[in-house]
C-alpha positions in Angstrom: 96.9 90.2 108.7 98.7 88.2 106.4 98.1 87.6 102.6 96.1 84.1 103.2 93.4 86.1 105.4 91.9 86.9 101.8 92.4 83.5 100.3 88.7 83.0 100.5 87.3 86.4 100.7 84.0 87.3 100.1 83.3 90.5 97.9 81.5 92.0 101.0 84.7 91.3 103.2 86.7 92.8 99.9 84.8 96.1 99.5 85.0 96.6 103.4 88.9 96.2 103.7 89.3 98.5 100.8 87.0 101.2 102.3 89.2 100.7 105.6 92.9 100.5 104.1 93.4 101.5 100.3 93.1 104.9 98.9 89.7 106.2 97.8 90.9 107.6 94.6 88.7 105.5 92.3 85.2 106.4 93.4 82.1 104.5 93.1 83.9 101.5 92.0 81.6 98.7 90.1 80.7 96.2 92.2 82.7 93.0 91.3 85.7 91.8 92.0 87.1 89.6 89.2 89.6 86.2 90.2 90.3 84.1 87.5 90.3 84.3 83.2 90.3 82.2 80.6 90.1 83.7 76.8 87.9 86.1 76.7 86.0 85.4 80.0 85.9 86.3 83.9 84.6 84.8 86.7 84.4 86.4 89.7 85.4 85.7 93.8 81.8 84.4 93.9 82.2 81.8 90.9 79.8 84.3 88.3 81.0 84.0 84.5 81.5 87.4 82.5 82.6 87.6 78.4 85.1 90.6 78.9 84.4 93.0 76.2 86.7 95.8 77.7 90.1 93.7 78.1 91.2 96.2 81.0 90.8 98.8 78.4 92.9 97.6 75.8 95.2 95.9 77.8 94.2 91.7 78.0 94.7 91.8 73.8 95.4 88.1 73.6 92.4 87.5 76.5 93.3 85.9 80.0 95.9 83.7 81.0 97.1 82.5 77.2 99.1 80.3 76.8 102.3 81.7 75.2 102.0 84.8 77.6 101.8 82.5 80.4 104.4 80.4 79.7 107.0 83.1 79.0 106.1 84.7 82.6 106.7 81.5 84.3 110.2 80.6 82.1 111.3 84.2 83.2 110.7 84.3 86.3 111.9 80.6 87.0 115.7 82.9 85.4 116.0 86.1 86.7 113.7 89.4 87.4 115.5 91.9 87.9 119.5 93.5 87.0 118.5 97.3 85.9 119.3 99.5 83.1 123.4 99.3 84.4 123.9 95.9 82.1 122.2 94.5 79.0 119.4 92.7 79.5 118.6 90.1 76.9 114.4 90.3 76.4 114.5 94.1 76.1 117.3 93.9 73.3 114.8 91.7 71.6 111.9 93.2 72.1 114.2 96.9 70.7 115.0 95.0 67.2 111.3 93.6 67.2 109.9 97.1 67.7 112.4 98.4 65.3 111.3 96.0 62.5 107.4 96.5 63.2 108.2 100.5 63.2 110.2 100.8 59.9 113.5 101.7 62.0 112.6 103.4 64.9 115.2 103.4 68.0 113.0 102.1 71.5 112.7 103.2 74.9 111.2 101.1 77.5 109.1 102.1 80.5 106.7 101.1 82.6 103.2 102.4 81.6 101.6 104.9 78.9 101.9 107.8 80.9 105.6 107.5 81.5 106.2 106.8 77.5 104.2 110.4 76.9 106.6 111.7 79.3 109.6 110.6 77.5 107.9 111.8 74.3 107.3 115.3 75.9 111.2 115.6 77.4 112.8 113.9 74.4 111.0 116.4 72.1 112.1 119.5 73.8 116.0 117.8 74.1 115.9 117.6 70.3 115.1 120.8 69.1 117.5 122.3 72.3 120.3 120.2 70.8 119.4 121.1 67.5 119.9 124.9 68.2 115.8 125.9 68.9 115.8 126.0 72.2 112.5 128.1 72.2 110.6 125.5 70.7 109.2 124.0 73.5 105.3 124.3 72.7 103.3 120.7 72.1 100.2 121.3 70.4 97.3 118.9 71.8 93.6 118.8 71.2 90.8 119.1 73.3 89.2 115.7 75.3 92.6 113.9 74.5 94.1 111.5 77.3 97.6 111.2 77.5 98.1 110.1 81.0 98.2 111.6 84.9 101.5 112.2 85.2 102.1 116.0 84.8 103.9 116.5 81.5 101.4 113.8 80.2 98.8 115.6 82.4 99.1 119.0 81.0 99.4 117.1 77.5 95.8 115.8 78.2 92.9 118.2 77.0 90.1 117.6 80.1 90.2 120.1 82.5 88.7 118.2 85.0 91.7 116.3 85.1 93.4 119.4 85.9 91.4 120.3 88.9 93.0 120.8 92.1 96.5 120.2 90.7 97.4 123.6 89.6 99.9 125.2 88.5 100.0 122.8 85.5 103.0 122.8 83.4 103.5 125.5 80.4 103.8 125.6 76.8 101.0 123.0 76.0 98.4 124.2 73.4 94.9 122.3 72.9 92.7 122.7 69.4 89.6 121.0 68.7 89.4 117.5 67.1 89.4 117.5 63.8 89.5 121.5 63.2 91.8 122.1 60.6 91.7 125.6 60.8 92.4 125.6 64.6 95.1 123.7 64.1 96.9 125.2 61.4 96.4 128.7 63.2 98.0 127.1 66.5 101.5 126.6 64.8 104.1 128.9 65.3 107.8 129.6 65.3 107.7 127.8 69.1 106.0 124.8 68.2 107.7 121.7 68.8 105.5 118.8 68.1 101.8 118.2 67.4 100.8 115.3 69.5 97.2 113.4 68.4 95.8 110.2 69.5 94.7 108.8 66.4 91.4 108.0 67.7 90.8 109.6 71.4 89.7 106.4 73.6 88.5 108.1 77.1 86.7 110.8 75.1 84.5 108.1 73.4 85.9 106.7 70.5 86.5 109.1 68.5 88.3 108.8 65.1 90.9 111.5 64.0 90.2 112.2 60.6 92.2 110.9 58.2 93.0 114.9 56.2 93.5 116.0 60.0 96.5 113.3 60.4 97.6 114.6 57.0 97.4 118.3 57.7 99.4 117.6 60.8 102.1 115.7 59.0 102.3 118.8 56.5 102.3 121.7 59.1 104.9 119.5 60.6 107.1 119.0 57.6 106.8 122.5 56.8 108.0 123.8 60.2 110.0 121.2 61.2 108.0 120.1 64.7 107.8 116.8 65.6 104.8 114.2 65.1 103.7 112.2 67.4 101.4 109.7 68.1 99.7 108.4 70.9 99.1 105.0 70.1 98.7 103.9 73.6 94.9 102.5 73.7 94.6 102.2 69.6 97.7 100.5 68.9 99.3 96.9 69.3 96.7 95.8 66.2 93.1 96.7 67.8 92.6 98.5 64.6 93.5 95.8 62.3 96.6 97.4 61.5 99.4 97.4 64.1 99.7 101.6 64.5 95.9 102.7 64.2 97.9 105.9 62.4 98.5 103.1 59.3 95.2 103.5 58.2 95.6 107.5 57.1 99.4 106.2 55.3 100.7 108.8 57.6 104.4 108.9 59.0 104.9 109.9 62.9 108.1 111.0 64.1 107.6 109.5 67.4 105.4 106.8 68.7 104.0 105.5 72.1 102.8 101.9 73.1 101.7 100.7 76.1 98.1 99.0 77.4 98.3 95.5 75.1 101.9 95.2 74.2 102.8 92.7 76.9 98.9 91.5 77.7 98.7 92.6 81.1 102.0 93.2 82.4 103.0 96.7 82.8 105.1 98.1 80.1 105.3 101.1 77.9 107.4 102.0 74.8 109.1 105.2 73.6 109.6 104.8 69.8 111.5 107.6 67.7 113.6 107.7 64.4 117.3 107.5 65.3 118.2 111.1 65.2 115.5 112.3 67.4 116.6 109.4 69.7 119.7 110.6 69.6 118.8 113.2 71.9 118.5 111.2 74.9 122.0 110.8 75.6 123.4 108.9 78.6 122.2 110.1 81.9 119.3 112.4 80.6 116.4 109.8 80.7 116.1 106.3 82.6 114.0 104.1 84.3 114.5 102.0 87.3 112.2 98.5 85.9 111.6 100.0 82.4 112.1 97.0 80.0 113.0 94.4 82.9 112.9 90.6 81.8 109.8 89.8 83.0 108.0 92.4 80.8 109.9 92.5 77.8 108.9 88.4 77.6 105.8 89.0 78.1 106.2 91.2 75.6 107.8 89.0 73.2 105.3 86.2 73.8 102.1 88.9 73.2 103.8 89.9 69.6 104.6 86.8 68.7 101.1 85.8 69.2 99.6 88.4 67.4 101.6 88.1 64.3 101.5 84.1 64.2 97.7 83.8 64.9 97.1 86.7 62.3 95.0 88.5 64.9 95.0 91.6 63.1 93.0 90.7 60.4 91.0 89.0 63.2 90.5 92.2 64.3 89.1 93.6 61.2 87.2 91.3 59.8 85.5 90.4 63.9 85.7 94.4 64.1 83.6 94.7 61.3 80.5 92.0 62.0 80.3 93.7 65.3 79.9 97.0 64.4 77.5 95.8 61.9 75.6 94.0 64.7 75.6 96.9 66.8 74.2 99.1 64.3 71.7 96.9 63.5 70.5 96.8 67.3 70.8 100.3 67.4 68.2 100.8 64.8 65.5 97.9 65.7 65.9 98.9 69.7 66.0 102.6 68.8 68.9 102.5 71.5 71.5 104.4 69.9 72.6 107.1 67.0 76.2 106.3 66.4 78.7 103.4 66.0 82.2 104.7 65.6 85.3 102.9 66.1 87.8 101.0 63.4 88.1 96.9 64.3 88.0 96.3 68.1 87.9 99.6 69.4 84.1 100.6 69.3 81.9 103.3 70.9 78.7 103.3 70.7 76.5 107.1 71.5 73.0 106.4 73.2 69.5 108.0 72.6 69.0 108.4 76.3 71.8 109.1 79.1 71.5 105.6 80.3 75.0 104.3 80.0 75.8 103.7 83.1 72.9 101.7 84.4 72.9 99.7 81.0 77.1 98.9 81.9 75.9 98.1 85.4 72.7 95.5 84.1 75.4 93.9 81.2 77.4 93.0 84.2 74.3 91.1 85.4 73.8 89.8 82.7 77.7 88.6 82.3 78.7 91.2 80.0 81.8 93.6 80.8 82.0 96.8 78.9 82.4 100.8 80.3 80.2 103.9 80.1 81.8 107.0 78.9 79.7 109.8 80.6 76.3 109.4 80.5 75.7 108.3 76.5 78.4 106.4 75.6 79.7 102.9 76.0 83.0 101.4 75.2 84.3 97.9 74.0 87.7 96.5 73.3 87.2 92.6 73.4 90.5 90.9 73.1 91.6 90.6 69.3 90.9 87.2 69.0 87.4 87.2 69.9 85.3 85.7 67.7 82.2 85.8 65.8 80.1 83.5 68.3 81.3 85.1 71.0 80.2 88.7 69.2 76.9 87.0 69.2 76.3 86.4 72.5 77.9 89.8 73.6 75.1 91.1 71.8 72.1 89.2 73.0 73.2 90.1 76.3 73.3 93.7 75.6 70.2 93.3 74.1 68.8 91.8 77.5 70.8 94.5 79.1 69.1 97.6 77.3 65.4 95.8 77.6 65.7 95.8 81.5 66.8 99.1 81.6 64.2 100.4 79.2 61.6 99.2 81.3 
């Protein structure tokens, strides 16, 4: 069997090979497989056109095959791939002093994926307050239905049990409060405590906004006992907000910071950001990574910020953000669909009246619309951040077709 076997596969002969050959691991997987983008739309191996509302959750943030993106992919690759972390490498420098100026002076790590920048949080966290004489302050305080990756420091991080099934033992000294419970949290730190870690708004949960006096309290409780902040800006960072760190809407400071999903619009990457005496703890030899920051991704990289800065598509992001959460709570009210719209600019939710979410995801995609169910009442969209207002429009008349066919 040879690569060019599936030049021209069907999706039937797709789904059977991947029964037969790949790992199992994903479930009930939705029934498309998607071969070519443009913007903000799919089609699939059978020529069907989709408007992508869900950007590979948070990843596509400049929408399929742009321009800039692709162009920097095909310069880099035409030069060189691949040296390791043994010698400078010239993207990743600039990508560092780009990061550095977006982040107010934080020092920056480079990985490969979210998970492995929560990992490098967790470790570097524990080296600083071991170097700075505290070596019992090894407890991370969490909250619960938080997602900070599979791995299992990020894994134990993560407040879902059912994530935790079948892997046991997890690793210690990881605490999880409830969302947005200030009492919880304030009652959870102790002398051991060495960083609160919050995503500020939990994306595989549902959407759900931190509250701005909860990012507050946790700054203070940190300040006050000298734990670390940090923030999980995986899925609500790289602009989706309309700010670059969704944390910059509560004027709040983090010690530490993670990127990964959009920053280099596809190609895997994720950041480890940290002011430079924290950083300082990772000294030579105790944290590394084999392809973290290699040229290809750090140009990509590049290319994605540049992009998002020149084309002002933060404020795209807000102001687009805006219409369609207005447009969704409008349909929520004349269909009777749904009771909530929460989100902040292109990271929406949106809670159902009836536990249909799946079958309305699964009749969107017939009708060419690509957005995910949380559970049983609650969808999620994160259209690329410069989607526009006509394409809102059209999202929404075929959700509106969507929810019709399923009501019936």
């Amino acid at each position: 069997m040879t690569a060019s076997t599936f030049e021209h596969a069907t999706f039937e002969e797709l789904q059977k090979t991947d029964a037969e050959c790949a790992f199992q691991n994903y479930g009930s997987r939705i029934p498309v497989a998607f071969v070519r983008g443009e913007g903000a739309r799919l089609w699939d191996v059978e020529g069907r056109e989709y408007l992508d509302f869900l950007s590979g959750i948070a990843v596509t943030t400049l929408g399929h095959a742009h321009p800039r993106v692709t162009e920097a992919i095909a310069h880099q690759a035409g030069q060189i791939l691949h040296t390791g972390n043994y010698f400078y490498i010239e993207p990743q420098v600039k990508l560092a002093a780009r990061l550095h100026e977006i982040s107010g002076g934080k020092r920056a790590f480079f990985c490969n994926s979210g998970t492995e920048a929560n990992e490098a949080a967790i470790k570097l966290t524990r080296k600083f307050h071991k170097d700075n004489g505290r070596a019992a302050r090894v407890e991370i305080i969490t909250t619960q239905n938080s997602f900070h990756g599979r791995t299992y420091g990020s894994l134990a991080a993560t407040g879902q049990p059912k994530y935790h099934e079948g892997f046991a033992p997890m690793p210690q000294g990881f605490v999880h409060v409830p969302l947005n419970d200030e009492n919880a949290l304030r009652a959870a730190v102790t002398a051991n405590t060495a960083a609160i870690l919050l995503e500020p708004i939990q994306g595989e949960s549902g959407v759900i906004p931190t509250s701005e006096t909860y990012l507050q309290l946790a700054r203070k409780l940190c300040d006050e006992s000298g734990a670390l902040l940090i923030f999980d800006e995986v899925q609500a960072g790289m602009g989706r907000t309309g700010k670059f760190f969704a944390h910059e809407w509560s004027h709040v400071r983090g010690d530490v910071i993670t990127l990964a999903k959009g920053l280099a619009n596809g190609v895997p990457i994720g950041a480890l950001l940290a002011d430079e005496n924290i950083a300082a703890s990772l000294t030579p030899g105790s944290h590394g990574c084999t392809f973290g920051g290699n040229f290809l991704a750090c140009a990509a990289a590049l290319a994605t910020l540049d992009t998002l800065f020149d084309e002002s598509l933060m404020s795209n992001a807000a102001h687009v953000g805006d219409y369609f959460q207005a447009r969704l709570w409008a349909w929520a009210e004349y269909s009777n669909a749904a009771r909530e719209v929460r989100g902040c600019g292109l990271m929406v939710g949106v809670v159902l009246n009836k536990p249909v979410a799946r079958e309305l995801m699964l009749e969107g995609l017939k009708n060419g619309l690509v957005f995910n169910a949380i559970g049983d009442k609650t969808l999620r969209f994160l259209p690329p951040l410069n989607i526009t207002i006509t394409e809102v429009d059209e999202a929404m008349a075929k959700l509106s077709a969507a929810y019709e066919a399923v009501a019936k």
